[in-house]
C-alpha positions in Angstrom: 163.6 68.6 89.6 163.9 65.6 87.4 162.5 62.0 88.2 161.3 58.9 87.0 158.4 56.8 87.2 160.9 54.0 88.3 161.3 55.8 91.2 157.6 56.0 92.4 156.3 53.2 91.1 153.7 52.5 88.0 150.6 52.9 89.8 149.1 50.4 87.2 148.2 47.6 89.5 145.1 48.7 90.5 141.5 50.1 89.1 141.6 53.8 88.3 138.0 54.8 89.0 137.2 58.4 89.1 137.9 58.9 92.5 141.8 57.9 92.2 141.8 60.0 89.3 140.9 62.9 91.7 143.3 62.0 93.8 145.8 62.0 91.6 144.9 65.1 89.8 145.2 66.4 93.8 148.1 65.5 94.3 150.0 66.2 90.8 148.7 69.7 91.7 150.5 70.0 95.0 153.6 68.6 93.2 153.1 70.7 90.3 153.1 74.2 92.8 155.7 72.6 94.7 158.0 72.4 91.8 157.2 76.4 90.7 157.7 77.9 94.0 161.1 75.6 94.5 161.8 77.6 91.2 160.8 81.2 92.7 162.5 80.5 95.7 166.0 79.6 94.6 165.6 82.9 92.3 164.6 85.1 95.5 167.4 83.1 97.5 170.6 83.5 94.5 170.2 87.6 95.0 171.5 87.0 98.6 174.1 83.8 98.1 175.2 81.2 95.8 173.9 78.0 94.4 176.3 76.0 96.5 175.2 77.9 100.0 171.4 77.9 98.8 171.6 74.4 98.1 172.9 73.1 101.2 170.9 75.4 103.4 168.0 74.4 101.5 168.6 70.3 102.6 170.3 72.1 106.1 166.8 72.8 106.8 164.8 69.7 104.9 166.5 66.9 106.7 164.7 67.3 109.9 160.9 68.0 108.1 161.7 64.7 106.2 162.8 62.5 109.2 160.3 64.1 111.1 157.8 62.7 108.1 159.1 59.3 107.4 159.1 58.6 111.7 155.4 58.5 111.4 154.8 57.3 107.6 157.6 55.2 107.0 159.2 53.7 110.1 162.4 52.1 109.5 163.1 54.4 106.3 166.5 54.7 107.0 168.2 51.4 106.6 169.7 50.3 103.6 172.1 48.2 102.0 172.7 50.0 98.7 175.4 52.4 100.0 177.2 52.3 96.8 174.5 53.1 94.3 173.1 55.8 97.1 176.4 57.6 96.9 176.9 57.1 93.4 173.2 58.8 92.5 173.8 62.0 95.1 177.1 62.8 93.3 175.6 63.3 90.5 172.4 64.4 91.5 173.9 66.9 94.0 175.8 68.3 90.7 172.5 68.0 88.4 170.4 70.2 91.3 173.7 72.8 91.6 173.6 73.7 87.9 169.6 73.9 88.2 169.6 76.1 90.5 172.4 78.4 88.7 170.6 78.2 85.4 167.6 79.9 87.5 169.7 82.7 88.3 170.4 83.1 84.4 167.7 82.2 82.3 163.3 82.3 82.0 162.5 80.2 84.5 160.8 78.5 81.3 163.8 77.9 79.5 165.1 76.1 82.5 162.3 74.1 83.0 162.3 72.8 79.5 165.7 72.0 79.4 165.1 69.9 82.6 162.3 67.8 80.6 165.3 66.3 78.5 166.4 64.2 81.0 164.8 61.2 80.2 166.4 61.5 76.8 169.9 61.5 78.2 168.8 58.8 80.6 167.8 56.6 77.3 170.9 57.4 76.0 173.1 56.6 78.8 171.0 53.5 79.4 172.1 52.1 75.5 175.9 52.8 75.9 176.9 51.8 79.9 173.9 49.3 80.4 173.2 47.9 76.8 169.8 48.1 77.1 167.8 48.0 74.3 165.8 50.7 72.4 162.8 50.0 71.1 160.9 51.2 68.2 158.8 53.7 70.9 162.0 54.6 72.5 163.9 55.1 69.1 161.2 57.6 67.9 160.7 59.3 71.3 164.7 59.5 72.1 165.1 61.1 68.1 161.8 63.6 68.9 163.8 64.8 71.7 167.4 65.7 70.5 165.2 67.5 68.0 163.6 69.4 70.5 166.7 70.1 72.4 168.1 71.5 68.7 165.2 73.9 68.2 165.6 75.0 71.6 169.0 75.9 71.5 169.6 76.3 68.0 173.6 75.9 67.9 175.2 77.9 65.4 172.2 80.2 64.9 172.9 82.1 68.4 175.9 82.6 70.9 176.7 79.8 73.2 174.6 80.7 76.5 176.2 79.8 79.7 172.6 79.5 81.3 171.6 77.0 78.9 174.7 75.0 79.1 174.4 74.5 82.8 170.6 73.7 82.2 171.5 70.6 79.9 174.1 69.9 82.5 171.6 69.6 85.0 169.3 67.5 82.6 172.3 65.0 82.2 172.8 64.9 85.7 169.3 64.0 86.7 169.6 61.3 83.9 172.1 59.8 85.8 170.2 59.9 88.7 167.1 58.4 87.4 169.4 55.1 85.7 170.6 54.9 89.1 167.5 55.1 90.9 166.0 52.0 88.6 168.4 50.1 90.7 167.5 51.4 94.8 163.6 50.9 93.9 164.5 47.3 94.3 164.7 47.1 97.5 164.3 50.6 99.0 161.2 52.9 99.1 160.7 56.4 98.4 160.9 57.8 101.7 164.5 56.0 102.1 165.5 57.4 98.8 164.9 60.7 99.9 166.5 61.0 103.3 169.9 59.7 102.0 169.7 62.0 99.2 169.6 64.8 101.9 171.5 63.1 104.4 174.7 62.9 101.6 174.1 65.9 99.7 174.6 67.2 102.8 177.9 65.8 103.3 178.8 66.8 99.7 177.4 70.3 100.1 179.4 71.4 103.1 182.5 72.7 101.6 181.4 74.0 98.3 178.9 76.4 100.8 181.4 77.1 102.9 183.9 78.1 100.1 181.2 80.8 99.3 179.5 81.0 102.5 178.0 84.9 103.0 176.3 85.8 106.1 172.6 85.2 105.6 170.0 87.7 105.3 166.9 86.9 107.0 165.3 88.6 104.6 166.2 85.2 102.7 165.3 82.9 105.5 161.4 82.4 104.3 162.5 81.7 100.9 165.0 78.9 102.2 161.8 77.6 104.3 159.5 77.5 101.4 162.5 75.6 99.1 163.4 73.2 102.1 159.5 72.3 101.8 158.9 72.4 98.8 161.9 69.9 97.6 160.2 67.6 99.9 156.4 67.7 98.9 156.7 68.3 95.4 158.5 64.3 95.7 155.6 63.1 97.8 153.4 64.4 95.7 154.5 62.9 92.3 154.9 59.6 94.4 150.9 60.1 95.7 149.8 60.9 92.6 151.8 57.7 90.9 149.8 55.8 93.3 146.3 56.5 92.8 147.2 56.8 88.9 148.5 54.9 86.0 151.8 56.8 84.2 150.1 57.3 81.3 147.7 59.9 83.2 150.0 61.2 85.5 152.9 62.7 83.5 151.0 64.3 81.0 149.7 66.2 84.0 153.5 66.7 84.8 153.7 68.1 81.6 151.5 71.2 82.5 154.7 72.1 84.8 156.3 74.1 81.7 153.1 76.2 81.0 152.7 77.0 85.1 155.9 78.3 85.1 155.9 80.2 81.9 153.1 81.7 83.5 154.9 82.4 86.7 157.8 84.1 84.4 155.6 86.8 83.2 153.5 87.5 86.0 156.9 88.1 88.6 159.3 88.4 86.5 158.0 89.9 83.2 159.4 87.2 81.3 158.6 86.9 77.4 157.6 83.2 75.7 159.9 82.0 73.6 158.2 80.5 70.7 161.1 78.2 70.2 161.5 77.0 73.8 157.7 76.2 73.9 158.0 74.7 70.3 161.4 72.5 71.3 159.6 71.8 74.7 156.2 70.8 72.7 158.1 68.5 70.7 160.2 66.7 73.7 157.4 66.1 76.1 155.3 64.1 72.8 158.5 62.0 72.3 157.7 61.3 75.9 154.3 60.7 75.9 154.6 58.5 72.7 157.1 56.2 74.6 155.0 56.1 77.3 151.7 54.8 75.7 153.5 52.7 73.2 154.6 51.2 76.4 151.9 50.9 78.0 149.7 49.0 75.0 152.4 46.1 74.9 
């Protein structure tokens, strides 16, 4: 689910021989099959409960792997002083990951995916009107590549208003919020602390929307809630890894090759078709982004 290089860090400070690029490439792959079995498993998991009990079983069970983690990584993880901006980012993050995961029961798990890749033009968006930051020429043509690519892929007026879809660009607009509000935690907090108090209060949140639809678990369902509690964790550690042996500018294009993988997994489980306009609108988002992002990186 959506993030930002804010959030891991540049991974520009030091010299990218071929070995860090290995590295990377290692561990944007673990990150990038992290992210399509999330995908599968939510999918396998929805036949047997709802996004709201999937979603807090799901962080039920990651809490403990992740403090587990950060005890021997990252001791001391837990404190912080941000409470406000933590709470503030898991509201709507929590909301962002709940319409995610309902647009998975809906739509082609490539459709969802792509609509998930807008989120940085939301984030853009919101960052002009609440923060007044200012939009570059780099920013200007990526952030008007990307509506574009969001109209081609849902083509208002030309087809029926999808419920799928509309939760999928909800999703997107939540993880925009989250990744303006994560600019501010990667001050003074690190990745690992990020992470447990997004599970540790998405937690809290998640209790009584699961409980309002709680159904008594299949174990059937149980492995599938085992891969998703580990793979919502990894696929993280991995994008942060990869950010660190790797400059942005070689790393998310390799984050890019998340839409084909799943497109892939679509037809080979699912027998989904490819949408020529979702890859087309998708195409035309991710090279807003990767315009921005080497603009950038040149000044």
């Amino acid at each position: 689910m959506g993030y930002d290089r804010a959030f891991y860090g540049e991974g520009g400070g030091a010299v990218i021989g071929n070995d860090g690029l290995a590295r990377a490439a290692g561990w944007m792959g673990l990150a990038l099959l992290s992210f399509a079995a999330l995908a599968v498993a939510a999918r396998e998991s929805l036949v047997a409960m709802s996004p709201a009990q999937f979603l807090f079983l799901r962080t039920l069970l990651g809490l403990p792997l992740l403090v587990a983690l950060g005890a021997v990584l990252a001791p001391g993880f837990m404190r912080t002083r941000q409470w406000p901006l933590h709470l503030l980012r898991n509201l709507f993050h929590y909301g962002g990951q709940l319409c995610w995961i309902a647009a998975i029961g809906l739509l082609p798990l490539a459709l969802v995916f792509a609509l998930e890749f807008t989120a940085p033009v939301w984030a853009a968006l919101l960052a002009l009107v609440f923060l007044g930051e200012r939009l570059g020429r780099a920013r200007l043509v990526a952030l008007a590549v990307g509506l574009a690519g969001v109209l081609v892929i849902t083509r208002p007026g030309l087809q029926p208003f999808d419920l799928g879809v509309g939760l999928g660009l909800a999703a997107a607009l939540g993880f925009a919020v989250s990744l303006v509000t994560t600019k501010g935690l990667t001050r003074h907090d690190s990745v690992f602390t990020i992470l447990f108090w997004m599970l540790a209060i998405q937690l809290l949140i998640g209790l009584a929307p699961a409980l309002w639809v709680w159904r008594p678990i299949d174990w059937d369902t149980l492995p599938w809630l085992l891969v998703a509690a580990v793979t919502g964790i990894s696929a993280h550690l991995g994008v942060a890894n990869a950010f660190r042996h790797a400059d942005a500018t070689l790393v998310l294009p390799m984050d890019f090759l998340r839409l084909p993988l799943i497109a892939l997994v679509g037809v080979l489980c699912y027998g989904e078709g490819l949408d020529p306009w979702v890859l087309g609108g998708a195409a035309l988002i991710l090279a807003g982004n990767e315009y921005s992002l080497r603009r950038e990186r040149r000044r």
